[in-house]
C-alpha positions as CSV (number, residue, x, y, z in Angstrom):
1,X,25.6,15.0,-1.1
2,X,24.8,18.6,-1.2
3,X,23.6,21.1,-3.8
4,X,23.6,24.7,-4.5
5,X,21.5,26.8,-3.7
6,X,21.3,28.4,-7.2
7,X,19.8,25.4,-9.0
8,X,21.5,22.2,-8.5
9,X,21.4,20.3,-5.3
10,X,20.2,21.6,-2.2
11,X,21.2,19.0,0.7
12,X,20.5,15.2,0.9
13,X,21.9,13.6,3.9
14,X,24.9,11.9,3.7
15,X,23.9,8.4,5.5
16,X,20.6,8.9,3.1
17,X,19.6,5.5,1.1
18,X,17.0,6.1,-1.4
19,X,14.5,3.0,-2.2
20,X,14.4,2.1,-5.9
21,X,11.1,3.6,-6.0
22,X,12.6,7.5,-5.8
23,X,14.9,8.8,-8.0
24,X,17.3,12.1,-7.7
25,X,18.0,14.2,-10.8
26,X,17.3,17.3,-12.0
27,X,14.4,19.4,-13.0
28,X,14.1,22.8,-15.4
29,X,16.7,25.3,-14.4
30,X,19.1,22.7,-13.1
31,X,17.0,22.6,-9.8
32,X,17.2,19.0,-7.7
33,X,13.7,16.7,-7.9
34,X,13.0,13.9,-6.5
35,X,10.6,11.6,-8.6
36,X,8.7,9.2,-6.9
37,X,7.4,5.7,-8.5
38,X,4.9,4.0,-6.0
39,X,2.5,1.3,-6.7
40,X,-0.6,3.9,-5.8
41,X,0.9,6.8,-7.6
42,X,3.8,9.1,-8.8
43,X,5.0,12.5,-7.8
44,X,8.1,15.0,-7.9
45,X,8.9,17.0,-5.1
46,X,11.6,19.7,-5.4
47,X,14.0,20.0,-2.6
48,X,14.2,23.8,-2.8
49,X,11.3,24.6,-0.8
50,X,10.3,21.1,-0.6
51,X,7.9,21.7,-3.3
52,X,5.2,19.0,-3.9
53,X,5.1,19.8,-8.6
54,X,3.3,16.6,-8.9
55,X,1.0,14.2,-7.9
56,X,-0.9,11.4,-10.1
57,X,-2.2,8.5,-8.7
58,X,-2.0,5.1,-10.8
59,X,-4.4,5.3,-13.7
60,X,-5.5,8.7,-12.7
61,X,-4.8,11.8,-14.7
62,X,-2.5,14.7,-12.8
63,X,-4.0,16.4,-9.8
64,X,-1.8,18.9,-8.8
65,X,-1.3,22.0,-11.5
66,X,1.8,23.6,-12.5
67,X,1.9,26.6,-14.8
68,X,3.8,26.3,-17.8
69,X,5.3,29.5,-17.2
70,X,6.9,29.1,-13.8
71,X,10.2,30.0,-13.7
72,X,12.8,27.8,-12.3
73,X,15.3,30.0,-11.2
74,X,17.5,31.0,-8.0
75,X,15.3,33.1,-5.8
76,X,11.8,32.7,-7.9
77,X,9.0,30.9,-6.0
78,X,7.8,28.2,-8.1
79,X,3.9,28.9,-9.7
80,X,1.9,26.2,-8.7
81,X,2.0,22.7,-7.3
82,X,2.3,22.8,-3.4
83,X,4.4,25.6,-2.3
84,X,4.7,25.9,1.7
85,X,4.3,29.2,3.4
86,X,5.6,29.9,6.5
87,X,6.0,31.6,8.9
88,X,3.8,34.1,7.7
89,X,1.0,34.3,4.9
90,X,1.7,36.7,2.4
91,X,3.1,40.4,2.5
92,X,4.9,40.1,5.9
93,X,2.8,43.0,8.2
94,X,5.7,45.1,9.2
95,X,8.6,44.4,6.3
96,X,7.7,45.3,3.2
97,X,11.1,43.8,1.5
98,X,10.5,40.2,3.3
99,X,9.9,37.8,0.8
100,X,5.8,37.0,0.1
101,X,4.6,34.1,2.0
102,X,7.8,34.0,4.0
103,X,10.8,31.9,3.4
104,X,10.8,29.0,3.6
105,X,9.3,28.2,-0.4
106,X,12.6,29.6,-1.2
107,X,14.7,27.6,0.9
108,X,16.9,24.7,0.7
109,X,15.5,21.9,2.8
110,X,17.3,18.3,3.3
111,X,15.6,14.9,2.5
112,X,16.2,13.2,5.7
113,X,14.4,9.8,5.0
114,X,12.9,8.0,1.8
115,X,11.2,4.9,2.7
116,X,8.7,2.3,0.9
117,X,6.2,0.5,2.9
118,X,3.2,-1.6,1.1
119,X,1.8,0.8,-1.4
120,X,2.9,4.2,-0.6
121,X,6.6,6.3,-0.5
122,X,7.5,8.1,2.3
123,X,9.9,11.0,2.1
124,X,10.7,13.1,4.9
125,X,12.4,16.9,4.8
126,X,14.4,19.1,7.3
127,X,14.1,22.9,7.2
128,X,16.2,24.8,9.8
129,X,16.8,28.4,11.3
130,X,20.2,29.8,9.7
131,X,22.2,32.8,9.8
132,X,20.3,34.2,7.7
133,X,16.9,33.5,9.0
134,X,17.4,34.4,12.4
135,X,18.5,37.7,10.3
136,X,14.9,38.0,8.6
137,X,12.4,39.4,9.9
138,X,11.7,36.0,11.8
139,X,14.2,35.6,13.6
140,X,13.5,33.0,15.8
141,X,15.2,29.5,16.4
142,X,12.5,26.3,14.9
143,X,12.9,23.2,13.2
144,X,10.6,22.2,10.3
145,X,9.8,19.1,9.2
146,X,8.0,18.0,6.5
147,X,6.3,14.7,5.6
148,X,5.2,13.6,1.8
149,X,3.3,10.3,1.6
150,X,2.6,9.5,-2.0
151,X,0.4,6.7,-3.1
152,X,-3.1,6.2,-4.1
153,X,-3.8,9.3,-2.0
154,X,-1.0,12.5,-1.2
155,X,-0.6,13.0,2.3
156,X,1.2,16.0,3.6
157,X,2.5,16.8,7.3
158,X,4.5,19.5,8.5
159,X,5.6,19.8,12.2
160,X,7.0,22.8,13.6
161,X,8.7,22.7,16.6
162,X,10.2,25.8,18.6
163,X,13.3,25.6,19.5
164,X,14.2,29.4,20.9
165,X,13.9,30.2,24.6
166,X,10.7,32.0,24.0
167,X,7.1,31.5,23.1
168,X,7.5,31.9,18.6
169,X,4.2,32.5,16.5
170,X,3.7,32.2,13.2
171,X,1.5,31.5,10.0
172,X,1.5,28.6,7.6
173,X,-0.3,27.5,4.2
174,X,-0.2,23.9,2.0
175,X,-0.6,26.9,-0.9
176,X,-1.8,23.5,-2.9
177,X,-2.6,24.1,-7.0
178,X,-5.2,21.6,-7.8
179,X,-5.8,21.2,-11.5
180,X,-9.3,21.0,-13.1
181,X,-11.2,20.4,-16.7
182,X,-12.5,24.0,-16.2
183,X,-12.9,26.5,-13.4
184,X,-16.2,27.6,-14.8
185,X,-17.8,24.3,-13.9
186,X,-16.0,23.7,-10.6
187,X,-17.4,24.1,-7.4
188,X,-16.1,23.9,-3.9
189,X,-17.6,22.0,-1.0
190,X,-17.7,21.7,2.4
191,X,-17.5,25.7,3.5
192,X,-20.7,26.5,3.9
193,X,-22.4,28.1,6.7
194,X,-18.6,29.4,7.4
195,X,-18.3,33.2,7.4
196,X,-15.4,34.2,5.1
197,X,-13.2,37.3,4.9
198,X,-13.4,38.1,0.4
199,X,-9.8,39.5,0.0
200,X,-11.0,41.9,-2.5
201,X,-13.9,43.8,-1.0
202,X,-13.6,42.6,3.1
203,X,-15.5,40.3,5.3
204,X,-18.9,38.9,4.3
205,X,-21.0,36.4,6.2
206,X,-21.6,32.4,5.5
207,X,-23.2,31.4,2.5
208,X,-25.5,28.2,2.3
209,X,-24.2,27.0,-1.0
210,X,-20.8,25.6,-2.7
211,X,-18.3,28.1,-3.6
212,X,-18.8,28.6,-7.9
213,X,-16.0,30.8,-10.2
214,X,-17.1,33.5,-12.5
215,X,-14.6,36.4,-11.0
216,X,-11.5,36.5,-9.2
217,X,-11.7,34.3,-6.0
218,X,-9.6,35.1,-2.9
219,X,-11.1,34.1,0.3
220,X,-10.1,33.2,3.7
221,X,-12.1,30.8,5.9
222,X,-11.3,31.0,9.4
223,X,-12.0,28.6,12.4
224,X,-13.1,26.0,10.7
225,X,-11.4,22.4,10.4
226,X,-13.9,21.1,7.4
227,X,-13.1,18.4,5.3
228,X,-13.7,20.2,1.2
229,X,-14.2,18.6,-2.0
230,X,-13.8,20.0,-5.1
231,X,-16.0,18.7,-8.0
232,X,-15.1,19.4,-11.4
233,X,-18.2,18.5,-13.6
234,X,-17.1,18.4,-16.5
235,X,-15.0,15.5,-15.8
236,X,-16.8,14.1,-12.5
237,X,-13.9,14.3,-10.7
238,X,-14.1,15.1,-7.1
239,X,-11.0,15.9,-5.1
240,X,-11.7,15.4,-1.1
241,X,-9.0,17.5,1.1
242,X,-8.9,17.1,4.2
243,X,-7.1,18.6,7.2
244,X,-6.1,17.9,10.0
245,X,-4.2,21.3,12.6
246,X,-5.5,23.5,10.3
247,X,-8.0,25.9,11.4
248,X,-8.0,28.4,8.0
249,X,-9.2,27.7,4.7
250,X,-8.3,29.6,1.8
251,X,-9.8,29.8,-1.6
252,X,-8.5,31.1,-4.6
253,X,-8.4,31.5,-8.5
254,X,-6.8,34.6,-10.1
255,X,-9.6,34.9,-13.2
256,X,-8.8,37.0,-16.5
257,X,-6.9,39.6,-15.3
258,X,-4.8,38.9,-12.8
259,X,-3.5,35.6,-14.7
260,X,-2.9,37.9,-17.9
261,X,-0.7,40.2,-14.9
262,X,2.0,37.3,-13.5
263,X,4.7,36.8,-16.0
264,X,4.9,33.1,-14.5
265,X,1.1,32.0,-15.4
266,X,-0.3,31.7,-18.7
267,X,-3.1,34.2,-19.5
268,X,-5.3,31.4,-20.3
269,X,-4.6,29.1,-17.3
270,X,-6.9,30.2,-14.8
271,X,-9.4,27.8,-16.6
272,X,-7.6,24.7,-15.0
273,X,-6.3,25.1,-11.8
274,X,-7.8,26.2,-7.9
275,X,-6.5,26.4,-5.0
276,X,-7.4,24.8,-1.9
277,X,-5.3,25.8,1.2
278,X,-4.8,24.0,4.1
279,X,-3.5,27.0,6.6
280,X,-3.2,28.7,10.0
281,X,-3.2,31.8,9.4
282,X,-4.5,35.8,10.9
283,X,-6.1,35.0,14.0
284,X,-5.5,31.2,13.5
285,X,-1.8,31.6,14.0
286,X,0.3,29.5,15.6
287,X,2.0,30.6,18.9
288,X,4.7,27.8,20.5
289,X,6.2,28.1,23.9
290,X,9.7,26.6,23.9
291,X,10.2,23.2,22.4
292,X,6.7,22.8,21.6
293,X,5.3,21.3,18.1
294,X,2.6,21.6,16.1
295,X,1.3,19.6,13.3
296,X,-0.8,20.5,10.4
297,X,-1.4,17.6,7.8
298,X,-3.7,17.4,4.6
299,X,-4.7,14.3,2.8
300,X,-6.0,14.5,-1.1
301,X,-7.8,11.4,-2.5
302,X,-9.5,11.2,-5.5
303,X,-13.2,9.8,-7.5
């Protein structure tokens, strides 16, 4: 079974059996979703860019946010749940027309496997080099693949291996949206005594208490492999992340005015989301001689 690339169906392997617990159908803009039902908890993933929208665990309340203004359209990055950044972070250094965060959030990737076992649903996705990769400005030869456990807790694994002739290095981010009562009485965990790079005004040295929001938030923690939690007190919900390959950090919130900027996120929303990113990124990059892997994996449970 395939589907377009403008909205439909991406690609679902053809010897592909799906378990009763996921279901294929279609999202907004005619875009292919798998919905999962496990006994621990529910999810949609969206095969272009094989993008994590939701995650709730039984008797929970959501954890992953969405914005209700992303658009769901051919070539348009989703805004919000768990968008996948590779293989590099951001503006590209030296191409100024490659995509943001790289390709492969607006790619068509194929669901490979879907499989129960006791509590959880396993699906597995395939992302690899085309014509028109290998024409960007990554050009290199790699296979990506990408594991979503959904249950009680949402795991998240994705393996790169190099398959090109030469050593291949690159970035990659879990860009994961986690949704919150209110920013304003959130704090993040787990990152102190780490020196951080502020996006906005440059590096700045460690600091010896939990990251708090009353301003735009864009940092970048680098070689550290912490486990965070993110505590929203006005609830009592705490959301532990934790990482696994991953030696960058990255913490962000948009505040007032750049929400009220993006056409795809509500001038209000800032107030209920965070991100938490499980990366490799800058000096944390990646490199692969031939046929190498790598993994970097991220678990999210909830209290």
């Amino acid at each position: 079974m395939s589907i377009d690339s403008g909205g439909t169906m991406s690609a679902v392997s053809s010897t592909l059996e799906l378990p009763s617990s996921v279901e294929l159908g279609q999202g907004p803009g005619g875009l292919a979703v798998a919905r999962v039902f496990a006994p621990g908890g529910t999810a949609e993933v969206y095969l272009r860019g094989a993008h994590v929208a939701a995650w709730t665990p039984a008797g929970g309340t959501p954890v992953i946010w969405m914005s209700d203004q992303s658009e769901y359209a051919p070539g348009v990055p989703l805004r919000g749940g768990v968008p996948i950044c590779f293989p590099w972070f951001a503006g590209h250094p030296t191409d100024a027309t490659a995509p943001s965060h790289g390709f492969a959030r607006l790619a068509d990737w194929q669901l490979v496997e879907a499989r129960e076992t006791a509590e959880d649903v396993v699906l597995v996705f395939v992302l690899t080099d085309t014509e028109a990769t290998r024409a960007s400005a990554w050009p290199h030869r790699f296979e990506a693949r990408y594991t979503v456990t959904v249950g009680a807790e949402l795991s998240l694994a994705l393996e790169v291996t190099n398959r090109d002739t030469e050593p291949v290095t690159f970035e990659e981010a879990l860009h994961t949206y986690l949704a919150v009562a209110d920013i304003r009485q959130t704090t993040v965990s787990g990152l102190e005594g780490a020196p951080f790079t502020d996006r906005l005004t440059g590096p700045l040295p460690a600091e010896t208490e939990p990251v708090t929001f009353d301003a735009e938030t864009d940092r970048i923690y680098q070689a550290t492999t912490t486990t965070t939690t993110v505590t929203d007190a006005s609830t009592g919900r705490v959301i532990t992340v934790a990482k696994q390959g991953s030696a960058s950090t990255v913490v962000w919130n948009p505040w007032i005015d750049k929400a009220a900027a993006m056409a795809d996120f509500g001038d209000d929303e800032y107030t209920g989301m965070v991100c938490v990113e499980t990366c490799n990124i800058r000096t944390d990059a990646i490199t692969l001689a031939p046929a190498a892997n790598h993994t970097m994996s991220v678990r999210y449970s909830v209290a």
